[in-house]
C-alpha positions as CSV (number, residue, x, y, z in Angstrom):
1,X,11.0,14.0,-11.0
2,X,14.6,15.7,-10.1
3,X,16.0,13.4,-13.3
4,X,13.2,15.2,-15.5
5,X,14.3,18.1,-14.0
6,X,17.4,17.8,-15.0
7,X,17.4,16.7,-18.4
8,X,14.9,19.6,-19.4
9,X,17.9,21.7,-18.1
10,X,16.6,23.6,-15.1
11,X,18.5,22.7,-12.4
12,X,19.5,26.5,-12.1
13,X,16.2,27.7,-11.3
14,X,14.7,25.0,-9.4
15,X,14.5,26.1,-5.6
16,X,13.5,23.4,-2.3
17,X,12.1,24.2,0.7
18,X,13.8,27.0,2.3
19,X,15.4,25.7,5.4
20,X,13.3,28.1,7.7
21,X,9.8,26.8,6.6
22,X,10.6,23.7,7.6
23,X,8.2,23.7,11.1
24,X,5.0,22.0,10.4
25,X,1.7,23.1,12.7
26,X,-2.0,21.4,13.0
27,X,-5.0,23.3,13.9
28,X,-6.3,22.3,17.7
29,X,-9.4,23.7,19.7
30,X,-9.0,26.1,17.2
31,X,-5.4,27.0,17.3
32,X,-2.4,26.3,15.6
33,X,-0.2,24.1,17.1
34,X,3.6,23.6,16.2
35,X,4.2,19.6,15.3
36,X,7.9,18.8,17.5
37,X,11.2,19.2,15.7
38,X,13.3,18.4,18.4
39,X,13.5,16.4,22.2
40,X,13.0,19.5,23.9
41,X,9.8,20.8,21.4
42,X,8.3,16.8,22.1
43,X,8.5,17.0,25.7
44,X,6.5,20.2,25.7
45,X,3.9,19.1,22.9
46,X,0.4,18.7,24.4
47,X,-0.2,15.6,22.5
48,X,3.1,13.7,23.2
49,X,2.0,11.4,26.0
50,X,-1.1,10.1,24.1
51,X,1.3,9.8,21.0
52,X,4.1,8.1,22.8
53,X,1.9,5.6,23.9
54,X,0.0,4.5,21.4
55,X,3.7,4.1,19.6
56,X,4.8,2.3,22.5
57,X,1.3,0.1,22.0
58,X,1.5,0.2,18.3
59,X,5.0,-2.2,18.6
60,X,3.0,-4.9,19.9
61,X,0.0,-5.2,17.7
62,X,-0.9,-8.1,15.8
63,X,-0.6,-7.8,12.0
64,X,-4.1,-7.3,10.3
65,X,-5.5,-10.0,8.2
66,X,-7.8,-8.0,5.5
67,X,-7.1,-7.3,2.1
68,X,-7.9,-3.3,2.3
69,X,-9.0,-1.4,5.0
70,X,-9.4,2.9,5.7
71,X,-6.4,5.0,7.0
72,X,-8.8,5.6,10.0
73,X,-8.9,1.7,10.4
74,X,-5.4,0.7,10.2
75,X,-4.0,3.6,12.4
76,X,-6.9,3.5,14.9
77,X,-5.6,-0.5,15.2
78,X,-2.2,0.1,15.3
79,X,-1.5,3.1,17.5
80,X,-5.0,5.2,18.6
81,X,-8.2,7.0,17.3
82,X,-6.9,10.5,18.7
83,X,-3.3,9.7,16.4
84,X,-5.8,8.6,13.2
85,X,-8.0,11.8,14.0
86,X,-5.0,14.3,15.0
87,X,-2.4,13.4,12.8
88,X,-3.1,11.5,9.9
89,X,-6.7,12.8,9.2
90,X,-5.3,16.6,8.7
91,X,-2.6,14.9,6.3
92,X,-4.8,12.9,4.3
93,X,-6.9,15.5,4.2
94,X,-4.2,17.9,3.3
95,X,-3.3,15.3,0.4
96,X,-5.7,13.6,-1.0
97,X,-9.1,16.4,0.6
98,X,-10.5,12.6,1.6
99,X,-11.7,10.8,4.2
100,X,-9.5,9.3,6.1
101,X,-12.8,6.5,6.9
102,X,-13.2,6.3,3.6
103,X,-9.6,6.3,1.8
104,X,-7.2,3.3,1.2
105,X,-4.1,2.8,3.7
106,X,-2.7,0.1,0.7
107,X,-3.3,2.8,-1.8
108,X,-2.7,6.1,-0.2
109,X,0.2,5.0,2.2
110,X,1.2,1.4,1.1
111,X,4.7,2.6,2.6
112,X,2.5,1.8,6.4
113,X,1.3,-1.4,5.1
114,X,4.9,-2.6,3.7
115,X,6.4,-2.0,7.2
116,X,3.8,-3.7,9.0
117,X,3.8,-6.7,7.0
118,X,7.8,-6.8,6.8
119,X,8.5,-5.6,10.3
120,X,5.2,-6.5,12.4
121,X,5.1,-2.8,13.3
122,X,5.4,0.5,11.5
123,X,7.4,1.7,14.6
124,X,9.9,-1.6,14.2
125,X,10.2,-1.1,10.7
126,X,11.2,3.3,11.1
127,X,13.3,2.3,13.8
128,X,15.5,-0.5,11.9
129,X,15.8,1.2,8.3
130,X,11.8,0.5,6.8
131,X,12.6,3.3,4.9
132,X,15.3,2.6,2.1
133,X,16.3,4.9,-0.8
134,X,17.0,2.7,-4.3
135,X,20.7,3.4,-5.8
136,X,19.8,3.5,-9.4
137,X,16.7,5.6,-11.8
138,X,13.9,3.6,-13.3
139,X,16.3,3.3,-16.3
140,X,18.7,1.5,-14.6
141,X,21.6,4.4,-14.7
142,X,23.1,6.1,-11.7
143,X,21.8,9.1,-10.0
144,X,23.6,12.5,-10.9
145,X,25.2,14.4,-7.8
146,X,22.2,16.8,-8.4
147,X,19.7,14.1,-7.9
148,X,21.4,12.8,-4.7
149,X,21.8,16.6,-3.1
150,X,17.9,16.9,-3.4
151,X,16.2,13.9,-3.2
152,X,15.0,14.2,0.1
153,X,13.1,17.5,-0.5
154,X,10.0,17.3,0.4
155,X,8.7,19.9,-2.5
156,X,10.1,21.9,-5.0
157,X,9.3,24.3,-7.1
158,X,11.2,27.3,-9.6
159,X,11.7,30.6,-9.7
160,X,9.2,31.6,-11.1
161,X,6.4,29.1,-10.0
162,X,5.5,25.0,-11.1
163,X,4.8,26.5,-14.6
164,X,8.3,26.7,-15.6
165,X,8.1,23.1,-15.7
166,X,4.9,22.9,-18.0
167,X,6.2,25.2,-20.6
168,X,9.6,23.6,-20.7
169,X,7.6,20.2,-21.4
170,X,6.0,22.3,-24.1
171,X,9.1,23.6,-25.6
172,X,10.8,19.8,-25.8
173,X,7.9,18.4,-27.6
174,X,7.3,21.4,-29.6
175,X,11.1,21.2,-30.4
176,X,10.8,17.9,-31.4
177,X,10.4,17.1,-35.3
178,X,9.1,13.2,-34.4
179,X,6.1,15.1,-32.4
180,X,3.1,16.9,-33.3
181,X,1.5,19.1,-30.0
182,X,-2.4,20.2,-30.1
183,X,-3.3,22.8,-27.7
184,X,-6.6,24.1,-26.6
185,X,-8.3,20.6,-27.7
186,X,-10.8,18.3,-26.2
187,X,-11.0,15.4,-26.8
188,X,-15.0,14.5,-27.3
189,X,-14.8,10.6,-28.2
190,X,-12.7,7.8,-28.4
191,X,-13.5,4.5,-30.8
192,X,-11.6,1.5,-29.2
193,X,-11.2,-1.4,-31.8
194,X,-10.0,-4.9,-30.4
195,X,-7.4,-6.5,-31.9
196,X,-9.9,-9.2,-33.6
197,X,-12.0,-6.1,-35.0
198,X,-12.0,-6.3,-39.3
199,X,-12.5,-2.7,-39.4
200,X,-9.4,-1.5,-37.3
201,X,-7.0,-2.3,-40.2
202,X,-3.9,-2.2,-38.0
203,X,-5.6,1.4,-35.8
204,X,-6.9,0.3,-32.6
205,X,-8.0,4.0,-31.6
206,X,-9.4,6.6,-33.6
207,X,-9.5,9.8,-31.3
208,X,-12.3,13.1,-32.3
209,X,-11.3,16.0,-30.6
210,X,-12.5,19.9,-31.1
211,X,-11.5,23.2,-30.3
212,X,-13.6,24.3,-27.5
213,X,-13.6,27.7,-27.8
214,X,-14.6,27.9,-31.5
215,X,-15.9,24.6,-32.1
216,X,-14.2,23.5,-34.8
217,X,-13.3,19.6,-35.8
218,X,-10.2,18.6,-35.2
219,X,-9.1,15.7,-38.1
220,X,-9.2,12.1,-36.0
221,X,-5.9,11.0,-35.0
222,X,-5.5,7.1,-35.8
223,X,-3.4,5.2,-34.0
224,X,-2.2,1.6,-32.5
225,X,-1.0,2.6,-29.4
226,X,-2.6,5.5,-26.9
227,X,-1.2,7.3,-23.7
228,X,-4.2,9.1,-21.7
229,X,-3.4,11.0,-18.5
230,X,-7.1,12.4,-18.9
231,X,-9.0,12.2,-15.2
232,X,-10.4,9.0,-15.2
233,X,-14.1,10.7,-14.7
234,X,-13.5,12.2,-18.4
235,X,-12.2,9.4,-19.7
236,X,-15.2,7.4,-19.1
237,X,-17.7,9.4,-21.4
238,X,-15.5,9.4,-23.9
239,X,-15.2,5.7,-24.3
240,X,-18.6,4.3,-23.1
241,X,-19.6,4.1,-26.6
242,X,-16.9,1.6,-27.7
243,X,-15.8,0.3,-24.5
244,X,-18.5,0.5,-22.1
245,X,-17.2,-2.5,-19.7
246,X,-14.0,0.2,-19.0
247,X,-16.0,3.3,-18.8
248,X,-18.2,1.7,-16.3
249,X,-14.8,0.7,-14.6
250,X,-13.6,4.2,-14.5
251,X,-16.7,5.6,-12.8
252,X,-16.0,3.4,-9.9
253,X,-13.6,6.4,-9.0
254,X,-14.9,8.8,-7.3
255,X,-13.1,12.4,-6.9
256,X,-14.1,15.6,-5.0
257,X,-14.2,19.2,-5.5
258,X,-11.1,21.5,-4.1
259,X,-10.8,25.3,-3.5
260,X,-7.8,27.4,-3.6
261,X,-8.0,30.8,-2.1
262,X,-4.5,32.9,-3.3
263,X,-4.0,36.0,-0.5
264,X,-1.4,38.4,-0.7
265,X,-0.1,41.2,1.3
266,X,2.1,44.4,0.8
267,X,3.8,43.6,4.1
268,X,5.2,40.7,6.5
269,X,1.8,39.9,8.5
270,X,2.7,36.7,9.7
271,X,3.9,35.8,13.3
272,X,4.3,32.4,12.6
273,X,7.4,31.0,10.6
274,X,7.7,27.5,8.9
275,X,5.3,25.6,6.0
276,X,1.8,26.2,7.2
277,X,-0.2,24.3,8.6
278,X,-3.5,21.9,8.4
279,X,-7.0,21.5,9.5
280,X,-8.4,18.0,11.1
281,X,-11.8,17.4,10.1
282,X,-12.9,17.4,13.9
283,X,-12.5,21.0,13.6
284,X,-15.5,21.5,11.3
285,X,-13.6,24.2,8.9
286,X,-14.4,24.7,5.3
287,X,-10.6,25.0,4.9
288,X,-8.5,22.5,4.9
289,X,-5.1,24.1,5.2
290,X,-2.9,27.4,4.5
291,X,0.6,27.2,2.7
292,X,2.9,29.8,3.8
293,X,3.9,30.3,0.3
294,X,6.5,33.3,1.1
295,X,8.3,31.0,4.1
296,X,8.3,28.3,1.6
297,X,9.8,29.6,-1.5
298,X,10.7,33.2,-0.8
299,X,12.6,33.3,-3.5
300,X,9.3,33.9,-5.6
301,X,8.3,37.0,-3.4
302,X,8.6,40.4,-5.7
303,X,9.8,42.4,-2.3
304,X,11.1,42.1,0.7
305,X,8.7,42.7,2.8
306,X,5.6,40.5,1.2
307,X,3.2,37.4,2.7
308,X,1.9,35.0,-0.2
309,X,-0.7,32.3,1.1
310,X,-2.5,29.9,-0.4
311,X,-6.0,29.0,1.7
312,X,-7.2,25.1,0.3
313,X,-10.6,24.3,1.0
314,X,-13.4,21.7,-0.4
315,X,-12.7,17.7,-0.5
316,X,-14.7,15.7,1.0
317,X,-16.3,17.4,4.3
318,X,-17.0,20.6,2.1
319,X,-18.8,18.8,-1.0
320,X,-20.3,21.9,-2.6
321,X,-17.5,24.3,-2.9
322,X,-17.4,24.0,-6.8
323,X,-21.1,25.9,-6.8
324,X,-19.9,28.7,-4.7
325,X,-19.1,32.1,-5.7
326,X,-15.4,33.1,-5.7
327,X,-16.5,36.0,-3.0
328,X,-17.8,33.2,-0.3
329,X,-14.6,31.3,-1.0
330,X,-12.4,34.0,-0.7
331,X,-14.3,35.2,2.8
332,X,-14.1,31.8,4.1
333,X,-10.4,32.5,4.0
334,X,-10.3,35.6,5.3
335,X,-12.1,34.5,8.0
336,X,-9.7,31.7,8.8
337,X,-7.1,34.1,8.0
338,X,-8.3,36.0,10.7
339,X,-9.3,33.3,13.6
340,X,-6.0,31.3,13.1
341,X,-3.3,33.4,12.6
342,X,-4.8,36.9,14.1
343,X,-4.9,38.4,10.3
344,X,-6.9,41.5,10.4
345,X,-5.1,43.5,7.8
346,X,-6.9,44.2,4.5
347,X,-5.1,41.8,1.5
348,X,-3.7,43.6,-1.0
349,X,-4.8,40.5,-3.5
350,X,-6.9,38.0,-3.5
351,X,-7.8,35.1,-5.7
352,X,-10.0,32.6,-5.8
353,X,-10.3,29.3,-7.4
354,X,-13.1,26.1,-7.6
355,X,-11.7,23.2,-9.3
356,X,-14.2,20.6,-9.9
357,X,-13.6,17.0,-9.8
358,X,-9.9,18.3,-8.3
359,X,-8.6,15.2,-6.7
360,X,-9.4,11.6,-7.3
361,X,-10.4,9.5,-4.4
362,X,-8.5,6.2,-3.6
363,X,-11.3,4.5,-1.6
364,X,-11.0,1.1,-0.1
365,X,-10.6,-1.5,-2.9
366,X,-9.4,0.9,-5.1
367,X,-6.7,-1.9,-5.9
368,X,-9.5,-3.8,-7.2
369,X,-11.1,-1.0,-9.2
370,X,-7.4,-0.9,-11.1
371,X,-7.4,-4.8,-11.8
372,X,-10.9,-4.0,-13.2
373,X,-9.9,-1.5,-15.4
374,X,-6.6,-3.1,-16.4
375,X,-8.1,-6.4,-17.2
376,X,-10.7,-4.5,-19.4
377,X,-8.1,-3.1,-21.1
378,X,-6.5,-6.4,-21.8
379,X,-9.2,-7.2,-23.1
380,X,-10.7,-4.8,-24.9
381,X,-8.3,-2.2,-25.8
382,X,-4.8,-3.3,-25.7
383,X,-2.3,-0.5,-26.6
384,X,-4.0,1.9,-24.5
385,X,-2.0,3.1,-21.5
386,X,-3.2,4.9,-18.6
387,X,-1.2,8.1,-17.0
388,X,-1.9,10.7,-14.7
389,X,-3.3,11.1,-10.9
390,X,-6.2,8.6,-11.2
391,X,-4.6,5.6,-10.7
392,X,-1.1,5.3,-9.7
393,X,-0.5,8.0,-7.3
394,X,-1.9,11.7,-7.3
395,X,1.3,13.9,-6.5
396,X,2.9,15.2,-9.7
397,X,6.6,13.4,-8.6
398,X,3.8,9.9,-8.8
399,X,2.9,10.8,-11.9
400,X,6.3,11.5,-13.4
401,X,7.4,8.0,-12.2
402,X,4.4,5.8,-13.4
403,X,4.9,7.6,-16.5
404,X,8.5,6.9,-17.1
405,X,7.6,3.6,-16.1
406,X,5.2,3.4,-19.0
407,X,7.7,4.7,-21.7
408,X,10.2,2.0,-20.4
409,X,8.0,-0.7,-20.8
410,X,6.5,1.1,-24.6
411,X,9.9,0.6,-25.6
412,X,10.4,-2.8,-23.7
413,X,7.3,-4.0,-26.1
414,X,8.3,-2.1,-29.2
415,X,11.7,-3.7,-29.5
416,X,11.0,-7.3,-28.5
């Protein structure tokens, strides 16, 4: 992600963390709780005697024995149910809007797995260096200085928001005489010929597409290789009619609904410093969690005095929100606005968002939904290689890798 930064050239305007968001809070019994920072903040957190031992437990449990079990699972076996439902559930939630009975601990946090299998404990493996940063990019070359300054940021962003990065993409392709960029298209079918097929003629994929605004045809695009980063739940449609083995594999993923609720205030109305903070489902909320978007990146305020957050609701304990009107979303933020953080002030902006089919849902076996779907492409549609959040990791720094990855191993193929 940071080396893609860098070689579009915006190093200048990329912006971390601020150092003063970095406090972290959970909602409990209804109020927002600071997670501990420090010795002293631990010794005073409500939770840190149940936490300390079920750490203190989790060094001495056996390793598990099944292929794939639930976050809920593995962390209720290792340390406790109140860690699984007190910690982990408001960050799964937070990451994936899943559920944390539901959702893969090998593909959602294989990082746990690794340590338990190479250390017999997650604690162990923390303790004695689990956690190792690689020397070298995907390409084999050495970091840059500006790499190693900010690769341990938790999240970036730019100046003037994440779609400084988009249009930058846009600009190197566009700028690019070997490339040819189609916006405002959809893609309505794709024909996938094997490599035995007599009619294929050297084109393994013949891709329709349309305007959807006007309707108009696109002209088919022919080709003998294909990258797709399309959601795996519109990819499936789009094949079923010449690959219906991997359209039925793609529809084994399942993804839910999310809600983003943007609120904005004329003055500094929060009392609270630091990130934000998130929701466990034992609390029954419709939201999920709040960013403290000014704390975070207040370098993308317009004044001084100004409170940007960002209210996420949906997933998988709020099912519907995709059918409801932007006014119930937007007072189901207010009114955890209000409840949480003492908010009473009227916003002076508010917008409100429904994404359907937001995030995809790594459920158990998902490992085994991606051999299906490989294998049928193996089979029945080799050249065509798979990108985006539905399979290899949802966060956008995920999807950046993999897809590096991909062009490595294009060009690994191409030239052998």
């Amino acid at each position: 992600m940071l080396r893609l930064i860098e070689q579009l050239n915006l190093q200048d305007c990329m912006q971390a963390v601020d150092p003063a968001a970095q406090a972290r809070y959970i909602l409990r019994d209804g109020n927002v709780e600071k997670l501990p920072t420090s010795l002293l903040e631990v010794l005073h957190w409500p939770l840190s005697l149940d936490v300390a031992r079920a750490a203190l437990h989790e060094m001495f449990v056996k390793s598990g024995t099944v292929e794939d079990e639930s976050i809920y699972k593995f962390i209720s076996r290792r340390f406790s149910p109140l860690v699984a439902e007190r910690l982990l559930d408001p960050m799964a939630s937070g990451i994936f809007g899943g559920d944390i009975r539901k959702l893969s601990i090998r593909s959602c946090f294989p990082m746990l797995l690794d340590l338990e299998k190479k250390h017999g404990s997650v604690v162990k493996g923390v303790l004695f260096g689990g956690f190792k940063t690689v020397d070298k990019l995907l390409d084999g070359t050495n970091k840059s200085e500006f790499v190693k300054k900010h690769e341990k940021s938790v999240s970036v962003s730019f100046s003037d928001g994440m779609g400084t990065l988009i249009s930058a993409l846009a600009d190197s392709i566009e700028n690019n005489p070997m490339a040819d960029l189609q916006l405002n298209t959809k893609v309505t079918r794709l024909e996938v010929h094997g490599l035995n097929s007599a009619s294929a003629k050297g084109t393994r994929f013949v891709v329709e597409s349309k305007d959807p605004t006007s309707g108009e045809i696109r002209e088919p695009i022919r080709a003998s290789h294909l990258f797709s980063t399309i959601p795996a739940c519109y990819l499936a449609p789009v094949v079923k009619d010449t690959a219906a083995g991997l359209a039925e594999a793609l529809n084994e993923i399942k993804f839910v609904d999310m809600g983003m609720v943007h609120v904005g205030y004329n003055e500094n109305v929060l009392t609270t410093d630091g990130f934000g903070y998130l929701i466990p489902s034992s609390e029954h909320e419709k939201v999920l969690g709040v960013v403290f978007d000014s704390n975070t990146f207040p370098v993308q305020n317009e004044r001084k005095m100004q409170t940007r957050l960002s209210v996420m609701s949906g997933g998988a304990h709020f099912r519907d929100v995709a059918s409801q009107p932007e006014g119930e979303l937007e007072r189901y933020a207010l009114d955890a606005l209000k409840r949480h953080l003492g908010i009473t002030q009227k916003p002076d902006y508010v917008r409100a968002m429904a994404m359907t089919n937001g995030i995809p849902q790594y459920h158990v076996g998902f490992g085994q939904t991606l051999q299906r779907i490989e294998k049928q492409i193996a089979r029945n549609a080799p050249g065509l290689f798979l990108g985006g959040n539905s399979f290899y990791g949802i966060g956008l720094a995920d999807c950046v890798t993999h897809s590096k990855q991909l062009a490595l191993n294009f060009a690994k193929s191409v030239s052998s």
